[in-house]
N, C-alpha and C positions, 0 to 999 in steps of 0.2 A: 542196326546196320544201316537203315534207309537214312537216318538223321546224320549217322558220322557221312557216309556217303555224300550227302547233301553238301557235307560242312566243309567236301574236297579233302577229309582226311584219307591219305594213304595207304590205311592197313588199321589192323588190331592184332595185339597179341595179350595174351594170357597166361596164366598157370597154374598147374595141380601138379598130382603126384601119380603113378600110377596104380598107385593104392583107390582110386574114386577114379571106378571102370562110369557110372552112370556119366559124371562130366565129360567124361573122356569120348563114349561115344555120342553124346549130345553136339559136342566140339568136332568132332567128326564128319558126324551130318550137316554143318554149317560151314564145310570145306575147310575147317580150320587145319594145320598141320604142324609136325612136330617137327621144329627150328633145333633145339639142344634139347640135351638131357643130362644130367650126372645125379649120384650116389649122394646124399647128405643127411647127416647126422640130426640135422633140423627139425625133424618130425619123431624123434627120440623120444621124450617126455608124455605123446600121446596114443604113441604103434606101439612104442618099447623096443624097436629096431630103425635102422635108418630107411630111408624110403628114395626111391630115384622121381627127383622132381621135374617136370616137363615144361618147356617154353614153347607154345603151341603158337603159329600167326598166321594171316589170314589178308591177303590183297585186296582191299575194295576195288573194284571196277565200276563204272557207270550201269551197270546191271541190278547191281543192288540199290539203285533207287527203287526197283519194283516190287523189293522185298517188303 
């Protein structure tokens, strides 16, 4: 975060599913938040059900240069 930070990047965003709780709450603790969500059939072939996948993002501020 200290490096995008530095680079005057705006933000980050990510994604999982909320099938993968450890991501999720690791994301969590690094202020990330969930932007959208929907239902997709995407994750079919490896769950055997579809799975809701999450668009999480996350504001740099001048703060996280200290990160």
């Amino acid at each position: 975060m200290r490096v995008l930070a530095g680079a005057e990047v705006p933000g980050v965003q990510l994604s999982t599913t909320t099938e993968n709780r450890a991501a999720l709450g690791l994301y969590h603790k690094l202020g990330f938040a969930v932007t959208a969500r929907r239902v997709t059939p995407l994750w079919v072939p490896w769950l055997g059900h579809p799975a809701e996948h999450l668009c999480l993002t996350r504001r740099l501020q001048p703060a996280d240069l200290a990160l």
